[in-house]
ROPA-230048 format. One record per atom (N, C-alpha, C): x, y, z; residue in three letters. Coordinates in steps of 0.1 Angstrom, whole numbers, plus 5000, padded with zeros to 4 digits. Layout:
N
XYZALA ...
END
This chain:
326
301406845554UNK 301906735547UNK 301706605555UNK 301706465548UNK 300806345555UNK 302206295559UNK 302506235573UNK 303306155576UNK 302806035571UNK 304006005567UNK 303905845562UNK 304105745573UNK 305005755582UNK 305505675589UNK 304505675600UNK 303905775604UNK 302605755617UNK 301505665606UNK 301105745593UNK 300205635591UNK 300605495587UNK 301305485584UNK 301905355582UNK 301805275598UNK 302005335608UNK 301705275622UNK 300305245629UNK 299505385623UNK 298605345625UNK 297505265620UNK 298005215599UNK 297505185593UNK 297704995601UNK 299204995602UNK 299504825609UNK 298904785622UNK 298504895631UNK 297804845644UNK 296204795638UNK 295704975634UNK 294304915626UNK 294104765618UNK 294804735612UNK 294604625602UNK 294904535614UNK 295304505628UNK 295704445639UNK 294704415646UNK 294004525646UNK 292904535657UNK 291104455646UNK 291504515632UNK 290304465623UNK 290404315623UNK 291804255622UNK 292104105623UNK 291504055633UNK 291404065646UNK 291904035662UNK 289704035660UNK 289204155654UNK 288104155658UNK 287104065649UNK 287604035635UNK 287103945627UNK 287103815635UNK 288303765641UNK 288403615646UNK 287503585661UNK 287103735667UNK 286503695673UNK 285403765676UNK 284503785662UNK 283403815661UNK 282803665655UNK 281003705658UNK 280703555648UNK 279603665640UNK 280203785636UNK 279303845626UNK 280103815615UNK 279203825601UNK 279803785584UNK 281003835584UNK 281603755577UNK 282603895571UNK 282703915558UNK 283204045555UNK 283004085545UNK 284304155537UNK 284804135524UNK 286004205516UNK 286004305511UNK 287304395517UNK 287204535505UNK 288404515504UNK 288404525490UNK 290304515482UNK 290104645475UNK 291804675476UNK 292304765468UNK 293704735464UNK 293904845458UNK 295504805451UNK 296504945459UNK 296204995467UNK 297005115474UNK 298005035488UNK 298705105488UNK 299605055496UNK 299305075514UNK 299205055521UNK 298605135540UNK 299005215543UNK 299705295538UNK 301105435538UNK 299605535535UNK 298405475525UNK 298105605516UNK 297005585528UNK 296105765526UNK 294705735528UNK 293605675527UNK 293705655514UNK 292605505510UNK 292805335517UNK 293905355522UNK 293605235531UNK 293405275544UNK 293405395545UNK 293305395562UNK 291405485563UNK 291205515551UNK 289505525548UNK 289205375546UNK 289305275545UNK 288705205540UNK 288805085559UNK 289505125568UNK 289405085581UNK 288905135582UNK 288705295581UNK 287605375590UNK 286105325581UNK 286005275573UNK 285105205567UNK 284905105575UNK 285804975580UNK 285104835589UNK 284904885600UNK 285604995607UNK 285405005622UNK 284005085625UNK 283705215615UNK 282305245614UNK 281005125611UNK 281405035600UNK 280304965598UNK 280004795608UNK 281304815614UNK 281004705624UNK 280304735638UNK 280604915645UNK 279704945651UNK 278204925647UNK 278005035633UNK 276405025628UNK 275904905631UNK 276104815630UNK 275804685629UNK 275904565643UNK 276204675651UNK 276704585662UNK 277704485663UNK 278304435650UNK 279404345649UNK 278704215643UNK 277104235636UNK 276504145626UNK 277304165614UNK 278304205614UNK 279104255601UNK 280404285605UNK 281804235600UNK 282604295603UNK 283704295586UNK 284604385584UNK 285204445571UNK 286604375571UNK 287104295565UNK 288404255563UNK 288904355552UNK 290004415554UNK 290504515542UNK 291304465537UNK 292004425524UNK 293104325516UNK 293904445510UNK 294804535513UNK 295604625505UNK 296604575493UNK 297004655488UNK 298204655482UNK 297804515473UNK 297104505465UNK 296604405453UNK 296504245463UNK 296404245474UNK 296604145479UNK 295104025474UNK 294304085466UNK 293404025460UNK 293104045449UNK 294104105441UNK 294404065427UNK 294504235422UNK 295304245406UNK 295204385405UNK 293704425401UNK 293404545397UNK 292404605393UNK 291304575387UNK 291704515378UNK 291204435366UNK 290104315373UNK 291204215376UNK 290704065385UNK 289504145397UNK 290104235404UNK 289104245415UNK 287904315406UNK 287604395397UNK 286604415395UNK 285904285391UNK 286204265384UNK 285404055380UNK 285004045390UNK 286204005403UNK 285603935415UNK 284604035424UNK 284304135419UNK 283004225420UNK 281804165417UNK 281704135405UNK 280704105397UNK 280303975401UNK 281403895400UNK 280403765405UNK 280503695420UNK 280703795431UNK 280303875446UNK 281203785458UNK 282803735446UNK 284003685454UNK 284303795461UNK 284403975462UNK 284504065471UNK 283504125471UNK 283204185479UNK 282204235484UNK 282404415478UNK 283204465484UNK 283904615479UNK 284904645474UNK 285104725468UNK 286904775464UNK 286804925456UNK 287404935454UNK 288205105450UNK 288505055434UNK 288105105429UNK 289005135414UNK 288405255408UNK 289005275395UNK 289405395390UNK 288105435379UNK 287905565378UNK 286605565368UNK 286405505355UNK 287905495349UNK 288005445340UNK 287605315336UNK 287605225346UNK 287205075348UNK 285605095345UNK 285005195357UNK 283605175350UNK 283105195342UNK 284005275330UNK 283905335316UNK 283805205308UNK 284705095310UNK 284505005304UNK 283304905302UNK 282404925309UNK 281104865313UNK 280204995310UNK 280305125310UNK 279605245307UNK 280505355303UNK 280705355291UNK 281205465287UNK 280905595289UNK 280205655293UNK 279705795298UNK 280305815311UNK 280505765320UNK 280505785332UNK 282105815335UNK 282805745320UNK 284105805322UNK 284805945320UNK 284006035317UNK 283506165313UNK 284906215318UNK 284906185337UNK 285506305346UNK 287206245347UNK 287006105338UNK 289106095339UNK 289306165324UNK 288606195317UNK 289006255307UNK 289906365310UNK 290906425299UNK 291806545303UNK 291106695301UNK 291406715314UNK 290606885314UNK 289306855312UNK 288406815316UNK 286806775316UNK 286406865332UNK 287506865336UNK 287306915353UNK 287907025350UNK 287607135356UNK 288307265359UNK 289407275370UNK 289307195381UNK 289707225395UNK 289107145401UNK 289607165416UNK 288807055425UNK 287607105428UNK 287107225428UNK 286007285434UNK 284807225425UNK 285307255412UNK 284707155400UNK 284507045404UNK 285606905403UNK 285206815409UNK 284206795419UNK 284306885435UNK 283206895445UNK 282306845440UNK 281706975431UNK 279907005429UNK 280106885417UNK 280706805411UNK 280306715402UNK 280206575413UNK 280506565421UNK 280306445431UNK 279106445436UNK 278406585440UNK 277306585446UNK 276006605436UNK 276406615422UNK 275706655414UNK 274506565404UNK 273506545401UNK 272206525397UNK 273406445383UNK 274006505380UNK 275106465367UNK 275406295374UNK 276306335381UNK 276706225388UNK 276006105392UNK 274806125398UNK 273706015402UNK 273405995387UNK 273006035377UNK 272205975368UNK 273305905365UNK 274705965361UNK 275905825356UNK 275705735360UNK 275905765375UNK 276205595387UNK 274605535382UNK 273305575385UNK 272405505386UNK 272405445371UNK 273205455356UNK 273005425346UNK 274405285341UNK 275105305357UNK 275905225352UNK 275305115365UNK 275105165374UNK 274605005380UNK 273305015374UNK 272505015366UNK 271404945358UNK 272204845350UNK 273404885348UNK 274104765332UNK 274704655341UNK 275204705351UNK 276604615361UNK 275704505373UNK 274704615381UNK 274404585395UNK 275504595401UNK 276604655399UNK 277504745411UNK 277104875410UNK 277104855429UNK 276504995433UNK 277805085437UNK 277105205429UNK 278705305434UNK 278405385446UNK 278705365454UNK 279105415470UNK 279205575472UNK 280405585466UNK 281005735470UNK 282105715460UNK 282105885455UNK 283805925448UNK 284905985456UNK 285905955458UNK 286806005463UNK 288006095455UNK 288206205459UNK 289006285454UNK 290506225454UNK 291506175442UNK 292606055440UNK 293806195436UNK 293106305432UNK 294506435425UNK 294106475415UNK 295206615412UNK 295506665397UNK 296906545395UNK 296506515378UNK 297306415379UNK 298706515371UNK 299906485372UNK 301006565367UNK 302306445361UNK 302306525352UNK 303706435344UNK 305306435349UNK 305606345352UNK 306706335359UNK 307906305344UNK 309306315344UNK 309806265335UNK 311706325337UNK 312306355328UNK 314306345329UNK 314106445321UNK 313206575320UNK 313406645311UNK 312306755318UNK 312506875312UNK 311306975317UNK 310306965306UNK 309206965311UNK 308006945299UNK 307107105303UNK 307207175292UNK 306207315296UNK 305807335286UNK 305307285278UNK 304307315267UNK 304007175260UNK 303207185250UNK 302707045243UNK 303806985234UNK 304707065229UNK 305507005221UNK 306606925229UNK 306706975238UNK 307906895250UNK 307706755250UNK 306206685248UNK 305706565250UNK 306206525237UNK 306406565227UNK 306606485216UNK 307706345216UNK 307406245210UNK 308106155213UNK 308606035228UNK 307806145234UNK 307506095246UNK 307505945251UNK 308005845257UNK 307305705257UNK 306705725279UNK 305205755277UNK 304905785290UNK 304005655290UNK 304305595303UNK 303305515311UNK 301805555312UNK 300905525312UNK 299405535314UNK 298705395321UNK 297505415326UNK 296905325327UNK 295905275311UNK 295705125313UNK 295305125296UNK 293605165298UNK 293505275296UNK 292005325289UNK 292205435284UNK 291405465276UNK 291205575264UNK 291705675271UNK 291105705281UNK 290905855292UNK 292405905296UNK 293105815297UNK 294505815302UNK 295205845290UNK 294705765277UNK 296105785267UNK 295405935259UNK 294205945257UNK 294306075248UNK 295206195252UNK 295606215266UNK 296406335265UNK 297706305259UNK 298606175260UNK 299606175253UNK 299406175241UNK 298506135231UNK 297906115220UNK 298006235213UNK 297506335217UNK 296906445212UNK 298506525211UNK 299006495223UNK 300106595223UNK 301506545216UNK 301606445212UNK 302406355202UNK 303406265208UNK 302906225222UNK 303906115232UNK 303006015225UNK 303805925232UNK 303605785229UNK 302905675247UNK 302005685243UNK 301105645256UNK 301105465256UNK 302105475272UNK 302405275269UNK 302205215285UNK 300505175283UNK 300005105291UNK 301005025298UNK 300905005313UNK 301504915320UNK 301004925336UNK 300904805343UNK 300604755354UNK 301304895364UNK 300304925372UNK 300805025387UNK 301704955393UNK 302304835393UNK 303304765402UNK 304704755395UNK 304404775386UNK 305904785372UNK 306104895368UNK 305805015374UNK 305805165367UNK 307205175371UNK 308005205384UNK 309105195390UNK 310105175381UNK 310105045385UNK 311304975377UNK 311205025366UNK 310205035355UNK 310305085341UNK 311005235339UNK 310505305350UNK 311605445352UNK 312605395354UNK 313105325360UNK 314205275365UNK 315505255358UNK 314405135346UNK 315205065342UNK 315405115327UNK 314205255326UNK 314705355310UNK 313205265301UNK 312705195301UNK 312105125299UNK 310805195291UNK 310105295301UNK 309505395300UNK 310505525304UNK 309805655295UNK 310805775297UNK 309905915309UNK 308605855311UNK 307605915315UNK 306805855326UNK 305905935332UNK 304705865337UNK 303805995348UNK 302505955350UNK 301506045349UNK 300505995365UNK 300906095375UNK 300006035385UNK 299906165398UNK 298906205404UNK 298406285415UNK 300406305423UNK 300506375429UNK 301706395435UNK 302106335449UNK 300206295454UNK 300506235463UNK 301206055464UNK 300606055453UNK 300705905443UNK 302205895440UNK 302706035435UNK 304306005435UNK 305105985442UNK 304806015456UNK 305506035469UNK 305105895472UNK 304005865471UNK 303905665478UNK 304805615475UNK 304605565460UNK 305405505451UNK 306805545447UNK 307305655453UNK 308905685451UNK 308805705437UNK 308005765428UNK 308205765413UNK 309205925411UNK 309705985426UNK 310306115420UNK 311906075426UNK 312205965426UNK 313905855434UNK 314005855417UNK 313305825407UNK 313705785393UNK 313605925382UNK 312905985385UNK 312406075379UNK 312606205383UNK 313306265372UNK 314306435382UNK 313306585381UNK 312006575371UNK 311206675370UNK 309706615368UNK 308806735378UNK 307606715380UNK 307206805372UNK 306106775366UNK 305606865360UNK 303906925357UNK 303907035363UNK 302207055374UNK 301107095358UNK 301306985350UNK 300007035341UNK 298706985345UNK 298206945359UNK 297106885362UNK 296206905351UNK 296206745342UNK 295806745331UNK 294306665333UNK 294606595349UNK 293306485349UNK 292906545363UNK 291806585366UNK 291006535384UNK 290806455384UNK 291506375392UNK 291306205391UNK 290606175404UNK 290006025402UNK 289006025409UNK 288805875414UNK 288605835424UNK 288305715424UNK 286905655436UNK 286505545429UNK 284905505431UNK 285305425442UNK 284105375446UNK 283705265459UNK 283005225451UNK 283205075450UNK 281904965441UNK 281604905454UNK 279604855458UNK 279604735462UNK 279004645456UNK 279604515457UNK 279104365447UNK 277604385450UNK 276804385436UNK 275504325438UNK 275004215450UNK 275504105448UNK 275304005458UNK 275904055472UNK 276304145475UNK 276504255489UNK 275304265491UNK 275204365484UNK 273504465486UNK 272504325484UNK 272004265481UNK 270904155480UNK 271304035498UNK 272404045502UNK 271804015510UNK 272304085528UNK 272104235526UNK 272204345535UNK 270204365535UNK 270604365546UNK 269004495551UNK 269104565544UNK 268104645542UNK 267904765539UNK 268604845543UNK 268304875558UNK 269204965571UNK 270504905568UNK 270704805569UNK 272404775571UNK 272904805559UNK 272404825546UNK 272904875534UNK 273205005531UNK 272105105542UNK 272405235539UNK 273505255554UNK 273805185563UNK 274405215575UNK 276205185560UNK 276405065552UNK 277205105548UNK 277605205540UNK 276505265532UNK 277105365522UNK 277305465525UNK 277005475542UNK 276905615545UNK 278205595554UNK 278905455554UNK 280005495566UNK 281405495551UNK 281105435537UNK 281805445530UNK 281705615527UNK 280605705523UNK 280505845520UNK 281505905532UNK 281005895544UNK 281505955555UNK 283705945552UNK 284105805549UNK 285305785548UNK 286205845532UNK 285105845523UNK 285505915511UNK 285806065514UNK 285206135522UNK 285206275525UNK 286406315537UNK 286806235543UNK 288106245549UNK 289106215539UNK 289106125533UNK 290506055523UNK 290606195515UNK 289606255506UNK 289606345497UNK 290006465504UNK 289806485518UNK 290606615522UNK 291906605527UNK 292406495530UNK 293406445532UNK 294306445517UNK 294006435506UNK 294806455498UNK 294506595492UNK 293706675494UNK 294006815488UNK 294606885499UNK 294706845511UNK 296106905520UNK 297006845515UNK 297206735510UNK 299006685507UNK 299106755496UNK 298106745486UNK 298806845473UNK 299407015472UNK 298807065486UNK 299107195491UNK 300407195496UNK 301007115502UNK 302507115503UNK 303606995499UNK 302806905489UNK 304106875485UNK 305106905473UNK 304907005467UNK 305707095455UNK 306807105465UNK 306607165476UNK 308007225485UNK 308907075486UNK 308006975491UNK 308606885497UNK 309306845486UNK 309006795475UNK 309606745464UNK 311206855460UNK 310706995464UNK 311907065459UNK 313207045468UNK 312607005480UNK 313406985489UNK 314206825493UNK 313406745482UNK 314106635478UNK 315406635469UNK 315206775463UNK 316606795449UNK 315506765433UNK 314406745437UNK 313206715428UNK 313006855417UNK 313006895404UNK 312806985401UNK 311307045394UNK 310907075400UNK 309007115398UNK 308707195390UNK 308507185379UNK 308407295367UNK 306307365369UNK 305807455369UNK 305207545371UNK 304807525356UNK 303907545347UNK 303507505336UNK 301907625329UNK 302107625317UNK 301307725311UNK 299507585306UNK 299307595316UNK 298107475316UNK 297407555301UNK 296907695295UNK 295907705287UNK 296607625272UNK 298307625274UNK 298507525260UNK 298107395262UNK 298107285271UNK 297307195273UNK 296307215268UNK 295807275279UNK 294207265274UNK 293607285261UNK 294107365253UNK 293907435238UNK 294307315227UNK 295307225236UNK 296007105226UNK 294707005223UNK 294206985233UNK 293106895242UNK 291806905235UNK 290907065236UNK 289907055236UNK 289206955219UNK 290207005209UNK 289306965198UNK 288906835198UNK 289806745208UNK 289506635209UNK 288406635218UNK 287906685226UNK 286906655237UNK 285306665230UNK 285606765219UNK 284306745215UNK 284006695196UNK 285106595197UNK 284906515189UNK 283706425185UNK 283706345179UNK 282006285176UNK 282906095182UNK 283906085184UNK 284505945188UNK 284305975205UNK 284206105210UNK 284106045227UNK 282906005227UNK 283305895241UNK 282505795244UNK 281105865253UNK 280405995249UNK 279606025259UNK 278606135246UNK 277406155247UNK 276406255245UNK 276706385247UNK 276906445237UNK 277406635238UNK 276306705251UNK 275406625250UNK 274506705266UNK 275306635279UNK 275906575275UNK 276206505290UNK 277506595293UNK 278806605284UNK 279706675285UNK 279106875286UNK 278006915276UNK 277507015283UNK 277107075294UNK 276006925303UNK 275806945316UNK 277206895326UNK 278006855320UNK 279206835335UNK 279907005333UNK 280107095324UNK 280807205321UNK 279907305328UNK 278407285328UNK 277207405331UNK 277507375349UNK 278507285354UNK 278107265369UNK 279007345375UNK 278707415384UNK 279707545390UNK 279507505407UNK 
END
């Protein structure tokens, strides 16, 4: 299980030492924003991101990291992607669905089998032709995927089968990918900002909400919420974009010395959270948290007629070759 409080210490020295080296470097500098808090992995991958790529480079390059939306939520920073106000950031597949609809394939519900699944779809011929079809539309280049969780329904009630969701008012992020599973199962799927989810438990506001376990533990979403509920309905997943105007004016070499110090940091973050999802069920139970165990093939059976509907956003060969990948 991930101490929060060492990485939290060593995420504040790191961000200390990245400061201290920016001011007195006279290499570029350069932005990666995200919206995670320094508690999580993805910020403390994304220092191991500046500290690897300011070596590569000698210190002709050094990484300022902006956490916790400190450069706008999700949305804004992707913009400020595009027209090359940041250089890098982390967002969610779903974002790049919006610019390419196919590529949102793997936040869909149950599209993934497991994480092993996930794996071989990261490394997979599937995967490059997405990414290479979504920076032909964007010119953001996708980096590396990182493994984000099975995502699980949290809520004031035990949810073990599809009908439990009924009436539901559960939180989502706003894209398709996120609301069809409440959709299908007859909740009511109500978009809202990752910084307001809280309080909306809180304040009854919302009666639900849907996020990896490790993601519950950051954000305290199990202080409001008295049952977890393990339908790992999504492998969720999250991208590295870099700005076009990055890559155009990187070397060659210094472009691949980045992607490979972002690849290298995606693959620590991603095992670092399939160890936390290995023990935090206990932890949660041992909060007073109550963890309901769940018959995933009713999901799934709720789910599928939707997946191969003629309204998803992707080519029946595309969703056949992500299922043919073992």
């Amino acid at each position: 299980m991930m101490k929060l409080t060492r990485r939290t210490a060593i995420g504040a020295m790191a961000a200390a030492t990245m400061a201290f080296g920016t001011a007195a470097s006279a290499g570029e500098v350069l932005k990666f924003g995200h919206v995670y808090e320094t508690a999580t992995p993805y910020h403390e991958a994304a220092l191991k991101v500046a500290e690897n790529f300011a070596k590569a480079t000698e210190g002709r390059y050094t990484i300022e990291v902006f956490p916790a939306s400190q450069l706008g939520k999700e949305a804004a920073m992707n913009e400020a992607l595009t027209l090359g106000t940041i250089d890098m950031i982390y967002t969610g597949v779903a974002f790049l669905g919006q610019s390419y609809p196919p590529i949102a394939i793997s936040d869909f519900p149950f599209t993934m089998r497991d994480y092993d699944h996930w794996k071989a779809y990261a490394k997979s011929d599937l995967f490059a032709d997405l990414s290479q079809d979504y920076t032909n539309i964007t010119g953001n280049e996708v980096a590396a995927l990182t493994y984000y969780g099975a995502r699980q329904v949290t809520s004031n009630k035990p949810i073990l089968s599809p009908d439990d969701m009924s009436g539901l008012k559960i939180r989502t992020p706003n894209a398709p990918a996120y609301q069809l599973f409440p959709k299908v199962t007859g909740a009511n799927p109500t978009p809202m900002a990752f910084s307001e989810v809280y309080l909306a438990l809180q304040q009854g506001v919302v009666d639900a909400q849907e996020n990896p376990l490790p993601t519950i533990k950051f954000k305290k979403f199990y202080e409001v919420q008295s049952n977890i509920n393990l339908t790992s309905h999504i492998t969720n997943s999250l991208v590295t974009l870099i700005s076009p105007a990055t890559k155009a004016k990187l070397s060659d070499e210094d472009f691949a010395a980045l992607k490979a110090a972002i690849a290298e940091s995606a693959q620590w973050a991603s095992n670092e959270i399939v160890d936390s999802e290995a023990n935090l069920a206990d932890w949660f139970r041992e909060q007073g948290v109550t963890v309901n165990e769940v018959d995933r093939s009713k999901f799934i059976a709720a789910v599928a007629p939707a997946l191969s509907g003629a309204d998803m956003p992707w080519d029946a060969s595309v969703f056949e070759r992500l299922q043919a990948i073992k």
